[in-house]
C-alpha positions as CSV (number, residue, x, y, z in Angstrom):
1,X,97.8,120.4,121.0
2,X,98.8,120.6,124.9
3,X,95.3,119.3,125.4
4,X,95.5,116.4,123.5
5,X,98.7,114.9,124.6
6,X,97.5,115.4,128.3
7,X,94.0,113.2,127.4
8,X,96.2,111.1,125.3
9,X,98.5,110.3,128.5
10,X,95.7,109.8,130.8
11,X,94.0,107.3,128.5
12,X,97.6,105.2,128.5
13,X,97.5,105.9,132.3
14,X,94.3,104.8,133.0
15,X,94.8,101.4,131.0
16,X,98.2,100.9,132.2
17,X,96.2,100.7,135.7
18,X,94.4,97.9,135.2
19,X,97.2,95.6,133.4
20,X,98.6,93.1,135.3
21,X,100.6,91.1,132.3
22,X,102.1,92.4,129.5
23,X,101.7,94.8,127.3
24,X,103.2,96.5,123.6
25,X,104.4,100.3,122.9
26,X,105.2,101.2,119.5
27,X,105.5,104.0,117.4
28,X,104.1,104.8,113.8
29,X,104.8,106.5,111.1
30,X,103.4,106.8,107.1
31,X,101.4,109.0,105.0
32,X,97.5,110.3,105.1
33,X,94.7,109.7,102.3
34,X,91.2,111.9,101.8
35,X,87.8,111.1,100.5
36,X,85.7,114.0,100.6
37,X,83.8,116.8,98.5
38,X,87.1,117.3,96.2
39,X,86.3,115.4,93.4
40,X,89.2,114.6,90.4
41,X,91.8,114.2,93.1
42,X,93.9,110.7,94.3
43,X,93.6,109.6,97.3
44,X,97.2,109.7,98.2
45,X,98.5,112.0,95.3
46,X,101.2,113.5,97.6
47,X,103.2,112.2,100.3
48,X,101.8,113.6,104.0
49,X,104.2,112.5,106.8
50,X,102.2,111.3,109.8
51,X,103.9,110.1,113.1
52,X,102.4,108.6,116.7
53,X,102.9,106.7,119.3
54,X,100.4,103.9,121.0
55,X,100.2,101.8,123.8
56,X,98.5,98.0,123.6
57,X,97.3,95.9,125.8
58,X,97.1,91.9,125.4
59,X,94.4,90.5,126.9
60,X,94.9,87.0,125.4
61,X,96.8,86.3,122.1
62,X,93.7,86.9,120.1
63,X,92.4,90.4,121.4
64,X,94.5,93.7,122.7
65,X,93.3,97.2,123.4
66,X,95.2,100.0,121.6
67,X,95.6,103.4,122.7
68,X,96.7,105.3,119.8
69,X,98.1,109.4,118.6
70,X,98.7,110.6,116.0
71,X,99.4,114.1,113.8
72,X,100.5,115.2,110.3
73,X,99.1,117.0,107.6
74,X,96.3,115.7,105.1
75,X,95.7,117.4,101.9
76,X,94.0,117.3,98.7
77,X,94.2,119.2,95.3
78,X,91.1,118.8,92.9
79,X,87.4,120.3,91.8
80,X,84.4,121.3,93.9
81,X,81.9,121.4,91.5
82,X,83.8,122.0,88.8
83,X,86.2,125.0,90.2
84,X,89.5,123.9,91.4
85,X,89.8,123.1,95.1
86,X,92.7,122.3,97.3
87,X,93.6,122.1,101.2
88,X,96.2,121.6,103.3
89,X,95.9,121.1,107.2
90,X,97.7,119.8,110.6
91,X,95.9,117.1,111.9
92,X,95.5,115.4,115.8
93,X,94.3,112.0,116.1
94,X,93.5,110.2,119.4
95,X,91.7,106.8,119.0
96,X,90.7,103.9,121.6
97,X,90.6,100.8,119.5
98,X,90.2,96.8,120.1
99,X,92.6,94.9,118.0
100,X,91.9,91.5,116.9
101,X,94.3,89.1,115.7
102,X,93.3,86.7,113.5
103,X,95.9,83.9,114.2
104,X,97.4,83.8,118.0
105,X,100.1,86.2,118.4
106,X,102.0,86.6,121.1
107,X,104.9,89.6,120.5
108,X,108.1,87.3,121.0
109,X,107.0,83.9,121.0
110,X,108.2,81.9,117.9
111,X,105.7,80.1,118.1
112,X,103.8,82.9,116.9
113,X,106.0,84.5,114.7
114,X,103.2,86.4,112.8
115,X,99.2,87.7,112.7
116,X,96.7,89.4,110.2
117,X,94.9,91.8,112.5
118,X,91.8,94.3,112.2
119,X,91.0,97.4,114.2
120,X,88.4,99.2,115.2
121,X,87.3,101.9,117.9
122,X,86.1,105.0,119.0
123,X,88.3,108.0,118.5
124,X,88.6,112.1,118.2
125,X,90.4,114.2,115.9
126,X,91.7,117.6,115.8
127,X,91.9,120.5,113.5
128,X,91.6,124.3,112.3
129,X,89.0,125.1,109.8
130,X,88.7,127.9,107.5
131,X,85.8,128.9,105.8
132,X,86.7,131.6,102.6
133,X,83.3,133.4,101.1
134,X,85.0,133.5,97.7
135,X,85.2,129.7,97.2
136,X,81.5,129.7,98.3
137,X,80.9,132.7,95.9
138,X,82.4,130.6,92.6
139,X,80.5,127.1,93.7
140,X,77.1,129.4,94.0
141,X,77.4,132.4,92.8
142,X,73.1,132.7,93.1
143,X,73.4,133.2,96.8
144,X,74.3,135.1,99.4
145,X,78.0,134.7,100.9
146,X,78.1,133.6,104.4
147,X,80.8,135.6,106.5
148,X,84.3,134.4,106.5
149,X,85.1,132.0,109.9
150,X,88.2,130.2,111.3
151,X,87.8,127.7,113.9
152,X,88.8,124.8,115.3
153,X,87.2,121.9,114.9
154,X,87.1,118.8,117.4
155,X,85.1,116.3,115.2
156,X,84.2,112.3,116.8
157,X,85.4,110.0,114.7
158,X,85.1,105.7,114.2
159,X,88.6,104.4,113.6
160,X,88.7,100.9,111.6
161,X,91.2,99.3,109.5
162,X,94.1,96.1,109.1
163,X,97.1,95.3,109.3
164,X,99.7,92.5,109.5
165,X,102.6,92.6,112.3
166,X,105.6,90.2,112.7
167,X,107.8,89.5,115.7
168,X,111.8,90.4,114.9
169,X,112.9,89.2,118.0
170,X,112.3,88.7,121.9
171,X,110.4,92.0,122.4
172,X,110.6,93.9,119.1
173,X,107.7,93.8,116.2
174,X,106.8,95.8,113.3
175,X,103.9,95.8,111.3
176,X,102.2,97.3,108.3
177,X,98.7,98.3,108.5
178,X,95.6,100.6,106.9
179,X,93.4,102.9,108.6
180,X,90.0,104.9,108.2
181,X,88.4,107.1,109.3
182,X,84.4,107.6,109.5
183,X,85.0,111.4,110.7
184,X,81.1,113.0,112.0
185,X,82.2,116.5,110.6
186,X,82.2,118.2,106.9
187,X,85.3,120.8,107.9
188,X,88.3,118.4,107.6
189,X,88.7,119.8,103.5
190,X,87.3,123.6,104.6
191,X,84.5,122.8,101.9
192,X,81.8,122.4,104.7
193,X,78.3,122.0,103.0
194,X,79.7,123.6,99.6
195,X,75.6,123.1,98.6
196,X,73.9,123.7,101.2
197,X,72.3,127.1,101.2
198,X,68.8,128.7,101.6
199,X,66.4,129.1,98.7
200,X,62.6,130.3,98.4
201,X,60.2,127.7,97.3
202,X,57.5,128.5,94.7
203,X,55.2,130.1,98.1
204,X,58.6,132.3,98.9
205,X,59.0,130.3,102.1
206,X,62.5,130.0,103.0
207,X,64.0,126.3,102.5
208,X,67.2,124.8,104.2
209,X,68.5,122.8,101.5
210,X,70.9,120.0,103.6
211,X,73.3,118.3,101.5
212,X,75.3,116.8,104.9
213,X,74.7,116.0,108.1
214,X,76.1,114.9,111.3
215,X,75.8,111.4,110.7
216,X,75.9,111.8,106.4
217,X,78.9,113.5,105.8
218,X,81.6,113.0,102.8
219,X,84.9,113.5,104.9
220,X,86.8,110.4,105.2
221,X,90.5,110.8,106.2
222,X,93.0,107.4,106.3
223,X,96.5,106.4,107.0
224,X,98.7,104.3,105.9
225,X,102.1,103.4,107.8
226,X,104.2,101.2,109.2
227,X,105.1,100.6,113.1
228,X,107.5,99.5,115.2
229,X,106.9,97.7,118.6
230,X,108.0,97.1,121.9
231,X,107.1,94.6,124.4
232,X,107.0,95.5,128.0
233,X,106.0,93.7,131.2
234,X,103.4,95.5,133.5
235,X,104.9,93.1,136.6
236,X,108.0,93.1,138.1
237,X,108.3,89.4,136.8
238,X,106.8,88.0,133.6
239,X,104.2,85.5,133.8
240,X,105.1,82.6,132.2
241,X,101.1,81.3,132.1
242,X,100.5,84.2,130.0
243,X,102.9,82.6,126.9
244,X,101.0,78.7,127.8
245,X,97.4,80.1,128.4
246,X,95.9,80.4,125.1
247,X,97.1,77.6,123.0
């Protein structure tokens, strides 16, 4: 966790550096959603609080660059392969996305008082896994049980998602928005490769049967949430080109 926050604040560091306008810090907070190997389970069938912080830069009134962290829990309750399934985990989020708005938006300007956006990035996530024998036992009971293993589990991820955001005065915003996850691991639900296992062919030539991969995986974590912003200027005085520039 200590880790995180300190890559975290040297990201916001490092791209504080270079700013020489303006820039947004907000903070977020909502719930998380799972698509994965649990089958017969909601997306968001139970309320997950998730809370972060992120740090935005405007380039222009069309394109920013958000620094972004976040942790909660994600869980799921539902089948793998027809035996019930469920997890529940604490989960660290740090993602390096480009923002684009899709009308000019300027946080504070009335004359853009509001944007449609989309997201999308580069980003890492955090968590423990647990793998329990029994669960793989029921799902295949053919086959031989793997030993037991707790780990954790750094996994790279591509953030993407939308959102709307609205100016509520001179520096303040909020905003609503939808993210995803494309997450290159299968440990997020502790169901990693539930089918994959070894079997003899019809020579007796061991086979690695690979249901997932690195890149084709089924664990897809999102989050939903609201945020509230701040605008801040990166030099001692604010420069008025920067509110005339772009229209």
């Amino acid at each position: 966790m200590r880790k995180i926050v300190l890559v975290f604040t040297a990201i916001v560091l490092t791209v504080s550096g270079f700013a020489q306008k303006t820039a947004d810090i907000g903070i977020w907070g909502g719930s998380s959603a799972y698509w994965g190997d649990i089958k017969e389970a909601p997306p968001m069938q139970t309320f997950n609080l998730n809370m972060g912080a992120f740090f935005r830069y405007n380039f222009n009134a069309r394109v920013a660059l958000r620094t972004m962290f976040l942790t909660g829990s994600i869980s799921s309750e539902g089948v793998v392969e027809d035996i019930p399934f469920s997890f529940k985990k604490n989960v660290q989020d740090i993602s390096v996305m480009m923002e684009v708005n899709y009308l000019k938006y300027i946080l504070g300007n009335k004359k853009t008082p509001f944007t449609p956006y989309i997201l999308g990035g580069l980003g890492v996530t955090y968590f423990p896994y647990a793998f329990d024998p029994a669960v793989f036992l029921l799902i295949n009971p053919d086959y031989p049980v793997p030993d037991p293993a707790e780990e954790s589990v750094i996994g790279l991820t591509v953030p993407f998602g939308f959102g709307i955001k609205f100016s509520i005065g001179e520096r303040f915003g909020i905003g609503a928005e939808c993210q995803m996850r494309k997450l290159f691991s299968d440990k997020l639900d502790n169901a990693d490769d539930p089918l994959s296992f070894e079997v003899d062919n019809v020579d007796g030539v061991p086979v690695t049967v690979k249901y997932t991969d690195f890149l084709h995986n089924n664990d897809w974590p999102g989050y939903v949430g609201i945020h509230l912003t701040y605008k801040i200027f990166l030099e001692k005085k604010a420069c008025p080109a920067y509110d005339r520039k772009y229209w």
